[in-house]
SERO-4910 file (N, C-alpha, C, O; in steps of 0.05 Angstrom, whole numbers):
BEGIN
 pado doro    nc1    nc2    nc3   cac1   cac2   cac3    cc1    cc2    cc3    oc1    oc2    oc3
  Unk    A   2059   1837   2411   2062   1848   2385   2041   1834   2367   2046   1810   2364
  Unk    A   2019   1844   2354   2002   1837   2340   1989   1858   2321   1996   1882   2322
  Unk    A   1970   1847   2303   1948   1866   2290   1931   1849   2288   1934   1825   2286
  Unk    A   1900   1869   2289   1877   1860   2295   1858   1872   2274   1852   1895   2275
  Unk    A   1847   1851   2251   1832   1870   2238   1805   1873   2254   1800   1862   2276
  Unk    A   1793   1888   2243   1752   1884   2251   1747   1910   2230   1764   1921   2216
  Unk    A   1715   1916   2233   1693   1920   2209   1686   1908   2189   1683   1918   2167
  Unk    A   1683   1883   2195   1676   1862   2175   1637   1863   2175   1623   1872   2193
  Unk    A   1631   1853   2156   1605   1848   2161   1584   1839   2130   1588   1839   2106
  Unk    A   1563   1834   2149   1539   1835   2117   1526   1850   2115   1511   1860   2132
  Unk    A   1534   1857   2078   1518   1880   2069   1511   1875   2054   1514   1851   2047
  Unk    A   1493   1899   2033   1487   1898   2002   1500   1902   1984   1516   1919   1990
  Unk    A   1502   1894   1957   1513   1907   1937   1510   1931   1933   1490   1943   1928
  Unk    A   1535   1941   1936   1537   1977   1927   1544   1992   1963   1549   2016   1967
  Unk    A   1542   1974   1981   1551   1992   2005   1579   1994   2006   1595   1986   1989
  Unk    A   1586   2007   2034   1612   2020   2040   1619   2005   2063   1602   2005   2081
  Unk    A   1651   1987   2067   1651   1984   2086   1679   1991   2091   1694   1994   2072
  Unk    A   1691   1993   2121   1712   2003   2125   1733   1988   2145   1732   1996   2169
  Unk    A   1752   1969   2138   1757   1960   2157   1786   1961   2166   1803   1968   2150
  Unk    A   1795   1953   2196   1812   1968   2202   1839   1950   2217   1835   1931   2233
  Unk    A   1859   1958   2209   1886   1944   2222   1898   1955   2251   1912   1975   2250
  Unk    A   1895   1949   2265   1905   1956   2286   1919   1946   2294   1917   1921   2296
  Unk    A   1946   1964   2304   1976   1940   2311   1974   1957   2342   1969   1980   2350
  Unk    A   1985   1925   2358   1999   1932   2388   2024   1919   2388   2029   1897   2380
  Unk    A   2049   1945   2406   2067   1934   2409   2079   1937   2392   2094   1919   2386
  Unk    A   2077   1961   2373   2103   1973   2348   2079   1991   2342   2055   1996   2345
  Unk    A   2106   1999   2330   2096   2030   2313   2084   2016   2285   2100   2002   2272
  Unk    A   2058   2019   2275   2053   2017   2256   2070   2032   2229   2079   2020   2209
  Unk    A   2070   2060   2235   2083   2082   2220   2101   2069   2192   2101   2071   2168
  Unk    A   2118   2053   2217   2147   2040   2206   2148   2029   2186   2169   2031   2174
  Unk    A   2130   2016   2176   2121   1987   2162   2105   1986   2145   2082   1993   2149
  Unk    A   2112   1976   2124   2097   1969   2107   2060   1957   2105   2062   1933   2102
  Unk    A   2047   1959   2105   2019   1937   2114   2008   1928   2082   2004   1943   2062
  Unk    A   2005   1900   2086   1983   1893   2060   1952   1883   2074   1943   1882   2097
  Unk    A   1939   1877   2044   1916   1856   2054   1913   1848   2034   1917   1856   2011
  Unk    A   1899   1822   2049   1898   1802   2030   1857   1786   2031   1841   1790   2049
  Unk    A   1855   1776   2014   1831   1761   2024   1832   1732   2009   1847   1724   1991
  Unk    A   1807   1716   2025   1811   1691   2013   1787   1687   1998   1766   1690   2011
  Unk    A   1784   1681   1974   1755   1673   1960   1740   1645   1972   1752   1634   1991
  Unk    A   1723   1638   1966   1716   1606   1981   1727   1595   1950   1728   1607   1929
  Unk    A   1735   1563   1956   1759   1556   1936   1773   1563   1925   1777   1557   1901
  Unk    A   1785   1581   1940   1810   1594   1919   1827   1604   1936   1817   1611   1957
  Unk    A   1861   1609   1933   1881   1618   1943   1866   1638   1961   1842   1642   1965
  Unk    A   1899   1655   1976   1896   1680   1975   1901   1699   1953   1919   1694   1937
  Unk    A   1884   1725   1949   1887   1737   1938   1901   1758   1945   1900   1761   1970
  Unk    A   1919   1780   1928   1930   1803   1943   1911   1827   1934   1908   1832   1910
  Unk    A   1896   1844   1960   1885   1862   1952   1890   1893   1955   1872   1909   1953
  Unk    A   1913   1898   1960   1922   1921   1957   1953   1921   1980   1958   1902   1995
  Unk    A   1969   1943   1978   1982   1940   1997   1997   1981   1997   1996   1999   1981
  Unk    A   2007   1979   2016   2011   1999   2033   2044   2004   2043   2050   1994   2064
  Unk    A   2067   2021   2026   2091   2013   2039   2093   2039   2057   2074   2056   2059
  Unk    A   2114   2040   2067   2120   2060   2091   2113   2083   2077   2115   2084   2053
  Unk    A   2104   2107   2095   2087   2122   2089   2056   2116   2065   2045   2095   2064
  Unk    A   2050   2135   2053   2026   2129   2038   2039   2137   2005   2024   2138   1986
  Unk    A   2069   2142   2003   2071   2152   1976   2070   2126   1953   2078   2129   1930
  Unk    A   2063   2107   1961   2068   2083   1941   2048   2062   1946   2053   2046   1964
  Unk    A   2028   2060   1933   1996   2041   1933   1996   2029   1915   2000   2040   1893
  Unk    A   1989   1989   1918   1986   1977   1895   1957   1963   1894   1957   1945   1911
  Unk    A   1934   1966   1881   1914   1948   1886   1908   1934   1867   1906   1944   1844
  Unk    A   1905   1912   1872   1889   1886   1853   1866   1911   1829   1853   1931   1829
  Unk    A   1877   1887   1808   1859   1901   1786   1820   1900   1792   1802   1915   1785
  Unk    A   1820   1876   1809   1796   1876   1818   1783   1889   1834   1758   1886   1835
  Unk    A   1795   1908   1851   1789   1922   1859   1790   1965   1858   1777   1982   1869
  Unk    A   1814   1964   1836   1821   1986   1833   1800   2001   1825   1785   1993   1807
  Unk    A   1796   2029   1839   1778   2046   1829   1759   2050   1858   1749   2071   1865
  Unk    A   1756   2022   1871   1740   2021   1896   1750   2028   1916   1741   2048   1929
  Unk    A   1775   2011   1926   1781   2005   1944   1814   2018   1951   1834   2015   1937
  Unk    A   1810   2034   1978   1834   2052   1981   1848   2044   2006   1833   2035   2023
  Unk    A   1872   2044   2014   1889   2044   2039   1897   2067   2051   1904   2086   2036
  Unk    A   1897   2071   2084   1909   2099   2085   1909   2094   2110   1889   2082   2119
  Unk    A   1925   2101   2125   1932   2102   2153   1925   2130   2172   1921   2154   2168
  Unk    A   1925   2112   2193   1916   2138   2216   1940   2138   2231   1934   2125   2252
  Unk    A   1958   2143   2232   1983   2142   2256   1971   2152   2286   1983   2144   2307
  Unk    A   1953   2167   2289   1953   2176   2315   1931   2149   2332   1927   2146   2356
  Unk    A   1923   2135   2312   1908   2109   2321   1928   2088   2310   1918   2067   2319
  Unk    A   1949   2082   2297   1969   2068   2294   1945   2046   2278   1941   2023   2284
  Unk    A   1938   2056   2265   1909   2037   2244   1917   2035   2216   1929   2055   2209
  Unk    A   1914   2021   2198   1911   2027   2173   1887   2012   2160   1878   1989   2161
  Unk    A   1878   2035   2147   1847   2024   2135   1845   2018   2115   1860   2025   2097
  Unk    A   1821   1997   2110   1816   1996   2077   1791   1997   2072   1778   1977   2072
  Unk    A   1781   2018   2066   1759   2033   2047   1747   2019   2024   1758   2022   2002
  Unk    A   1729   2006   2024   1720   1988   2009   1694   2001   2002   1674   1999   2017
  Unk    A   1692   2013   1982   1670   2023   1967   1648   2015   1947   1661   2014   1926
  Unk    A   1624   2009   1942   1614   1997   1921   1624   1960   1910   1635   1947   1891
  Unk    A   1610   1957   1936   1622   1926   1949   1600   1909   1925   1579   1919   1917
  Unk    A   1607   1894   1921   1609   1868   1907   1603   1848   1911   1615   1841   1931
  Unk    A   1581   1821   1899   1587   1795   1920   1609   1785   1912   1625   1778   1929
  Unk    A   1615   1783   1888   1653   1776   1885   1676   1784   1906   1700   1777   1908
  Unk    A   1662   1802   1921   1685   1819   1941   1681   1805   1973   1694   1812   1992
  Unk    A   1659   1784   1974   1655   1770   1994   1683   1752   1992   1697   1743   1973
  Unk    A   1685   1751   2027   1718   1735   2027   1726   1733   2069   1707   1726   2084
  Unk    A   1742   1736   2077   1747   1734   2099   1777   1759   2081   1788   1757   2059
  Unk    A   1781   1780   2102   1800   1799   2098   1824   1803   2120   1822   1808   2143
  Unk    A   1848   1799   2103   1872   1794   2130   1895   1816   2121   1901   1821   2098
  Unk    A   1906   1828   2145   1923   1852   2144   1941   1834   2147   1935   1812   2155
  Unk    A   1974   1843   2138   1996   1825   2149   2007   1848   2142   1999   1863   2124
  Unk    A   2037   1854   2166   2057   1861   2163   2088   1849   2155   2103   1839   2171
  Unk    A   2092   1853   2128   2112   1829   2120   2138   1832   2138   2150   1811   2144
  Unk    A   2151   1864   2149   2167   1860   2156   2171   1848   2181   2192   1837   2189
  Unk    A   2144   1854   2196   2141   1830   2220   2135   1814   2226   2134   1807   2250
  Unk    A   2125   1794   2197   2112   1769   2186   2092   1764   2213   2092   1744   2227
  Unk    A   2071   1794   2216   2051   1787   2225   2022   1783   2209   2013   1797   2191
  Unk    A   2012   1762   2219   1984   1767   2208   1961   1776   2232   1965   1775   2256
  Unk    A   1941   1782   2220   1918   1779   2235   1904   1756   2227   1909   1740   2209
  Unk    A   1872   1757   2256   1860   1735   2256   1840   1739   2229   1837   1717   2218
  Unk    A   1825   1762   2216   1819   1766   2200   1799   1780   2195   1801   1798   2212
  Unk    A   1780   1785   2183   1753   1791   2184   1728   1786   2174   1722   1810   2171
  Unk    A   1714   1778   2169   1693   1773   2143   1677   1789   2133   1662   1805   2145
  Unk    A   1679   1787   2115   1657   1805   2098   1640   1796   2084   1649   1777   2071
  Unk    A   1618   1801   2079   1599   1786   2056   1574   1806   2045   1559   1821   2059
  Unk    A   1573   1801   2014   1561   1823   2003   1541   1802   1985   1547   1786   1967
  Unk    A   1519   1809   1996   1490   1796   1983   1470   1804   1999   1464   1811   2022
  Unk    A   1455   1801   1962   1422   1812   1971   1400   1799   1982   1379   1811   1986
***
């Protein structure tokens, strides 16, 4: 029983990147999913989150307007759509399922010119 993010990467300011939760060993469907990222010196931050089904989305003010959640059930994935990336939006990015107090290992992202 796990989740695995990946699509992490380096880009430029203003690209698109898309990255993805993949759970083994449960139904994603069921559950709630957040993410989170870490700034360099600084906490975690919460950057959006996802409760069962898609009728209820909360994202960080920092990101709202960009950045969307939405699941694939037939890939048991849930994505986060990161649009018009930022170097502020550089971070390492982690999916967790609270009700299965899983995390993933994470991903990185980094946005500079």
């Amino acid at each position: 029983v796990k989740v695995v993010e990946s699509g992490g990467g380096l880009v430029e300011p203003g690209v698109s990147l898309r990255l993805s939760c993949v759970a083994s060993g449960f139904t994603l469907t069921h559950y709630g999913v957040t993410w989170y990222r870490r700034g360099t010196g600084e906490g975690r931050e919460l950057v959006g989150f996802m409760i069962i089904g898609e009728d209820t989305l909360f994202y960080a003010d920092s990101v709202k307007g960009r950045f969307h959640i939405y699941r694939d059930n037939a890939e048991n994935t849930v994505f986060l759509q990161m649009n018009d990336l930022k170097p502020k939006d550089t971070a390492p990015y982690f999916c967790n399922v609270p009700l299965r107090d899983l995390w993933g290992q994470g991903t990185q992202v980094t946005v500079s010119s």
